[in-house]
C-alpha positions, 0 to 999 in steps of 0.5 A: 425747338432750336433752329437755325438762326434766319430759318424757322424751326422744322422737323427734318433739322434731327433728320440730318436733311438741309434746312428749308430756306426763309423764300419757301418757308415764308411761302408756305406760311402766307397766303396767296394774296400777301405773297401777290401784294408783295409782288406788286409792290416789288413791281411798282418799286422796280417800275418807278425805279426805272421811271427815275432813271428815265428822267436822270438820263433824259435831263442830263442828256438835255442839258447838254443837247441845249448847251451845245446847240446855243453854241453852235447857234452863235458860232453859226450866226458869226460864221454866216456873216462872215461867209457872207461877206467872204461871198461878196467879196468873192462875187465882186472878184469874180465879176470885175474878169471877163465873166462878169458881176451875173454869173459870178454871183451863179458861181458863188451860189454853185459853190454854197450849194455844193457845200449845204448839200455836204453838211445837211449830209454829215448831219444826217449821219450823225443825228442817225448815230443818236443812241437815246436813254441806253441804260434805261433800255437795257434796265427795261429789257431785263425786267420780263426775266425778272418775273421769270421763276428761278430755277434751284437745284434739288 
């Protein structure tokens, strides 16, 4: 009883027919319930493969979420001391002409207003532009086809 090498011996190799694949031939020997262990533990594998990836990318985008924001929090409490300042100095400037120290400080805040409002704006656009854990998704979305039976030619 000579077979090929990785397939199991069968009756149709002296008919000249192709020899059965190991897939249906390890279906046709196990039973119903190996073969649905077999596949929940494939399933439980692939779901903590994809659990890890989640995290991998989840820590290293926090990482350099965290970085870059303690920076722009010590460039943002430098640049406030020095817009404040530059804004006193602009109020006083403004106060010692005909208009007066009341309604320079008015200008001043008009003028900080007009810029808040353009950076809370800019932020918003790019808080939106956050795209999250992209491989993770795309690895999720391909598991349902996965599980789909494949289709062979016969």
């Amino acid at each position: 009883m000579g077979g090929t090498p990785g397939y199991p011996p069968s009756s149709s190799a002296a008919s000249g027919s192709p020899p059965t694949p190991p897939a249906e031939a390890k279906a046709a020997n196990t039973s119903i319930g190996d073969l649905l262990s077999d596949v929940t533990q494939d399933l439980s594998t692939l779901m903590r493969q994809e659990l890890a990836l989640a995290k991998a990318e989840a820590t290293q985008s926090a990482k350099r979420a965290g970085r870059g924001a303690g920076l722009y929090g010590g460039a943002g409490v430098a640049g406030h001391f020095t817009l404040l300042f530059l804004s006193i100095a602009l109020m006083w400037a403004l106060g010692s002409t005909a208009i007066g120290l009341g309604w320079s400080a008015v200008i001043v805040a008009i003028i900080w207003a007009i810029i808040g409002g353009i950076l809370a704006a800019r932020a918003k656009k790019d808080l939106e532009s956050v795209k999250g854990l992209p491989r993770t998704a795309d690895s999720m979305k391909k598991i349902p086809e996965s599980l789909k039976p494949s289709e062979e030619p016969r």
